[in-house]
Structure formats: C-alpha cells, structure tokens
N, C-alpha and C positions, 0 to 999 in steps of 0.2 A: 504493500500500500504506500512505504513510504517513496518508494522508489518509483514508479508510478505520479504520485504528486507534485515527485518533481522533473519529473520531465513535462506535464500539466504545464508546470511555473517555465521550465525552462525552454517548449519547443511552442507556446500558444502564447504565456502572457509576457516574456521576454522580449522574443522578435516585435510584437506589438510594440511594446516600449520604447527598442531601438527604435523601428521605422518613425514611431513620431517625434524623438529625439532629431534623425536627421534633417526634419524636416523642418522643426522649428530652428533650427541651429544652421539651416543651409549648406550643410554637410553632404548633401546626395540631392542631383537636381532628377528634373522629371525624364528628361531621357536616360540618364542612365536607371533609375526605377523603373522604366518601360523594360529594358533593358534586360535584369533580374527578371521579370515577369516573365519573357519571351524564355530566358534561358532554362527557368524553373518549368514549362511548358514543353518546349522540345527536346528538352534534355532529361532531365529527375521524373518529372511524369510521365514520358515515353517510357524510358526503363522500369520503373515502378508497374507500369499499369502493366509491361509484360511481366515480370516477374513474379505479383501478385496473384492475377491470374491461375496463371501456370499453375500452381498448388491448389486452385481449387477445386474440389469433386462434382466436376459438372454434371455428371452420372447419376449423383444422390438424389432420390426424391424428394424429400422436404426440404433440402437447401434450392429448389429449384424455383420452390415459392418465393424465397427471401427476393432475388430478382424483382418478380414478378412486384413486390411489394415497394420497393426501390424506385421502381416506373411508378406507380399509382402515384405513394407519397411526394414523387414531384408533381406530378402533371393536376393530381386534384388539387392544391394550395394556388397553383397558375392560373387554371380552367376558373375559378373562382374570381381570384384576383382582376383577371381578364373580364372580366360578366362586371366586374364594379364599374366599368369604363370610368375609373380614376383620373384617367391623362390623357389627351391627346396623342397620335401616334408620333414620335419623336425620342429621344433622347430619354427625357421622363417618365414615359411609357415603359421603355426597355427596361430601364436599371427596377423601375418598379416591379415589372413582372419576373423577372430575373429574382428579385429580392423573395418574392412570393416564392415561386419553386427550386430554388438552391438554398439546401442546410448546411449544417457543420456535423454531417452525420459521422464521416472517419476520424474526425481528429478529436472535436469535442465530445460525439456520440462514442465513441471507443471508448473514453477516458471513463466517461459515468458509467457505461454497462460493463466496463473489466469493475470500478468501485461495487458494483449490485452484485457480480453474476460471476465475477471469475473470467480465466481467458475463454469458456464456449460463449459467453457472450458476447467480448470482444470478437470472439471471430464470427460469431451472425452477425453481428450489425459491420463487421467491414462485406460483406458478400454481399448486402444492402448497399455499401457504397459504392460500391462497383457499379453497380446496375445506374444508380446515380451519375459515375462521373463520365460512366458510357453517353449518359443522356445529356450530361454536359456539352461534351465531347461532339455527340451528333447533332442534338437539337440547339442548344443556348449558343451557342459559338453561330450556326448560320441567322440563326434570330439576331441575334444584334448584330452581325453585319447585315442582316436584311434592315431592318431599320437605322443603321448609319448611313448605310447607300441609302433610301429612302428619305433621309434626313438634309442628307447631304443636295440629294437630285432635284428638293424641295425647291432648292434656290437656283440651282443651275440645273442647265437642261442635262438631262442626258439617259443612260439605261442600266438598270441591273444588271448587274454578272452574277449570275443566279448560278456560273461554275465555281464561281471565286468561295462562291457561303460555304461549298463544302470540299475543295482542294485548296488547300492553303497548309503553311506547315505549320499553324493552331491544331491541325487535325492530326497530327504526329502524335500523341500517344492512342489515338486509335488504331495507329497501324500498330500500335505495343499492344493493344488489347485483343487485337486479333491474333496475331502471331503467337501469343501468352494461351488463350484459347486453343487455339490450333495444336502445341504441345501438349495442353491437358486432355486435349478429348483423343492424342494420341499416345497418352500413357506413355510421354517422354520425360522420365524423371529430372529432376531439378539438381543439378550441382549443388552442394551443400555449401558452398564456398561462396556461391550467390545467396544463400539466406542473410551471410553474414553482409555481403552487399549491400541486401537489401536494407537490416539494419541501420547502417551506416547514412543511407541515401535518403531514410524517411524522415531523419532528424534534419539533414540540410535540405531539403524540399521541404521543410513545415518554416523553414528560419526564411527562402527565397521567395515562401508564398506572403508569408507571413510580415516582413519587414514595410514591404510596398502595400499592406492593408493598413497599417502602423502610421505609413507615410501620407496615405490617403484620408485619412482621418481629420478634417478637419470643425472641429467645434464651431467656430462662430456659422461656418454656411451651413452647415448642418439643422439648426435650429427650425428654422422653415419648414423640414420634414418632419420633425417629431410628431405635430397632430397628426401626420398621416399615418405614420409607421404604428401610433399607440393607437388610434380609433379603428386602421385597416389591418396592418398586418400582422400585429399581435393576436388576435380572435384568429386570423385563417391559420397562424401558425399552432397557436397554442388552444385552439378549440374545436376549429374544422378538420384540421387534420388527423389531432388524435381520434378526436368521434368516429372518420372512416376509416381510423387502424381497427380501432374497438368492435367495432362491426365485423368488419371485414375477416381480423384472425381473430376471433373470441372462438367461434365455430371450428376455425380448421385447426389450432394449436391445442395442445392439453399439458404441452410445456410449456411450466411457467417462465423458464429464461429465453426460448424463443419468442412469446407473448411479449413478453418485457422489454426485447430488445427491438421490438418492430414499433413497441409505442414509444421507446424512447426518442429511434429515427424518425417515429412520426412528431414530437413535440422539439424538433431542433429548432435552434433558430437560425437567420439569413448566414450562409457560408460567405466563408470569404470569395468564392467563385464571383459571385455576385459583385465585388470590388476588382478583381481582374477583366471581369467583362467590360464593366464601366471605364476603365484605363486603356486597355485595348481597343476600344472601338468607340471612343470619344461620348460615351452617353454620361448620365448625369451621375458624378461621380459621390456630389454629396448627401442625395437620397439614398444612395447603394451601402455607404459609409454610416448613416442614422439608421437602417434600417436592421446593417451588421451590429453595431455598436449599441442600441435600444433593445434588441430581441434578443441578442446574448447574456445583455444587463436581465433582461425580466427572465430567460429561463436559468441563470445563475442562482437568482435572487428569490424564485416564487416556483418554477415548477419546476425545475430541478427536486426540489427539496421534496415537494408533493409528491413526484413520483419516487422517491427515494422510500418516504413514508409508506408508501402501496404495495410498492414491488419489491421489499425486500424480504428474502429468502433465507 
C-alpha cells in the first residue's frame, strides 16, 4: 500500500506540479510542450499499447466483457453530453465532449481499484483501459481534427481531409495495439525482459503525459468553465455513468471485484487525454483543463470515498 501511494504522489500529483511550475516560471515554452506530447504519443504509447496488449487473454470469456464495457463507459457520458447541445460546433464543442467521454480510468482508476481489490483489480480495470485508449486512439483523435478543420474552414475556404483524421502519426500507437493483439491471439509469448521495459516506460509516459497537463493548467481562464463543468459534467460523470455501469453489470457479474472495478471506471473523472486533444488540435484548452482539474477535485474529495465505503471487501 505504501508503495503504491507513492508512486500515486510521484507518477500523477508530481509531474502535475512540475508542469505548472514550468509554466509559471517560463521555464518550458509551448512548443517545446507540444513537443513532449507528440513524443509521449509516438513513442511510450506506441510501445506500451503493444506490449500491454500482448499479455492479454483475448481468448477468456469474461474478460471479453471488460472491452465491451470500456466502449459503452465512453461513448454513453459523450452521446449525453452531445444531446445537451452545450456549445456550438467549434473548439468549445470539442474539448467539451472530449471532456465528457475521456476518464482517468489507467492511471487514477488502477490506483483506487489495486487500494479496494488487490492486483485482479488492477488488472480488470487496465483491460477496461484498453478498450478506452483504443477509442481514443480511433475515434477522439479524428473528432477533433474533424472539428479543427471545420473550425479552421469556418473562416477560410477550403475542404476536409477526411484521410488526414485517420492516417497521421497520432495514430501510431494503434498500429502498437494491433501488432500487440496480433501476438496475443497468436500465443507469441512475451520476453520477460520487456515486462521489465514495460515497467520502466509506464512511469516516464505518466511524467510526459502528465507535465504538459500541469503546464496546461491555467487558473485564472479557467474560471468561466466551472459553472459548466459543476452543473454538466459532474452528474454525467459521476451519476449517469455509474447508473448505466449498475444496470448494465449488476446482472452479468457475481464478482464482486469485477462489479467494482467496472463502477469504479465508470465514476472516473475527465482524463488527461482530454488536455492532449485540446493542445494538439488547437480546441479550447481551458474548459479541457476545468473540467480535468474540477472532476478529479470532486471524485478525490466525495466519490472516491463513497465508493471506497460500498465496495470494500
């Protein structure tokens, strides 16, 4: 536990710290921050996402739900969010609905369900993130650049490249998550020597995701979003969501650490994915950063704790 806690402190609220350190201090400008993002994307996430992968039992039946539960919990908090028609199509639009269907299911959700459940929890809810960053990956990435170009073409003439939304090298750890697949469903054992890689590689991809969220953080613009984030996105995060985890596995699971770990990825709040999109592809960086910053504050502070009180075993 203690060990655990602190990697918590030192791979989530650390890099945080740094990143607004440099930020205030002028210490790291914005392109080299673009920068770190691209290289933590084509680089640490490509390899991660094959490696992780790869060790997983795509064969098993009940982990084959976790997936499927992975897609729902994003795209029901979006599909919602979307129906509130909050914003006009643009910039604000995007980081909002990005903000709605991207959690902090790997890194924060890992942390609380190894605290509840031991490592089989940890490991359902990273099979849950998978499924997540695959969706990232296919869907979130060509969505805000449909809506950058869109945004952009507002003012000048011109056309989409509706090839560019899904070949571009943002989509580089998709070809990691296929490749990573393609070994597991061919029962091509994994070097043990890459576990320890893999180790190594999760702590500086949490610090290169992590620094430019840190960086991104800005307090005084932020303010403006708050009534949104507390009136809209708190309920779909921490109300809607779990309500159709509840439903949804109450029936198929009898295990309680699999139960637990699908409502925990259902009650996450806005990931940092949702601060990379925003930086990437020029959308509105400081509702993506209120909505990170406000929804991690409330499931830290109020349902964290709740469910800690429910689910624990």
């Amino acid at each position: 536990m203690t060990v655990k806690l602190f990697y918590f402190a030192f791979d989530f609220i650390l890099p945080l710290v740094v990143g607004y350190y440099l930020h205030s201090k002028n210490l790291l400008s914005e392109k080299a921050c673009d920068r770190i993002i691209m290289i933590n994307i084509t680089v640490f996430c490509t390899v991660l996402s094959l490696l992780s992968i790869w060790v997983v039992p795509l064969q098993t039946g009940v982990l084959l739900w976790l997936p499927v539960f992975g897609i729902i919990l994003s795209f029901v908090p979006a599909l919602v969010a979307y129906l509130h028609k909050k914003y006009e199509d643009g910039p604000e639009k995007a980081s909002y609905l990005a903000s709605a269907m991207l959690s902090n299911t790997g890194t924060l959700g890992g942390l609380c369900t190894f605290f509840l459940f031991g490592e089989p929890g940890f490991a359902y809810i990273q099979i849950i993130a998978l499924a997540q960053n695959l969706l990232f990956l296919l869907f979130c990435f060509p969505l805000a650049h449909y809506y950058q170009q869109l945004f952009q073409n507002s003012k000048a003439a011109g056309k989409l490249s509706y090839t560019a939304l899904f070949f571009n090298r943002k989509q580089l750890p998709v070809a990691g998550l296929a490749v990573g697949a393609l070994l597991s469903a061919t029962a091509v054992p994994r070097p043990e020597v890459l576990g320890d890689v893999f180790q190594v590689l999760i702590h500086v991809s949490a610090w290169t995701a992590l620094i430019p969220a840190g960086y991104s953080i800005h307090f005084s613009t932020m303010r403006k979003y708050c009534g949104c984030c507390i009136k809209s996105l708190v309920p779909i995060k921490f109300i809607v969501s779990p309500l159709v985890a509840i439903v949804l596995a109450y029936p198929l699971f009898s295990d309680p650490v699999i139960f637990g770990s699908i409502l925990i990825a259902a009650s996450g709040p806005t990931g940092i994915n949702a601060i990379v999109l925003a930086r990437l592809y020029n959308l509105d960086l400081d509702l993506a950063g209120a909505a990170f910053f406000l929804t991690t504050a409330v499931f830290l502070g109020a349902v964290y704790p709740i469910l800690f009180l429910w689910l624990h075993v």
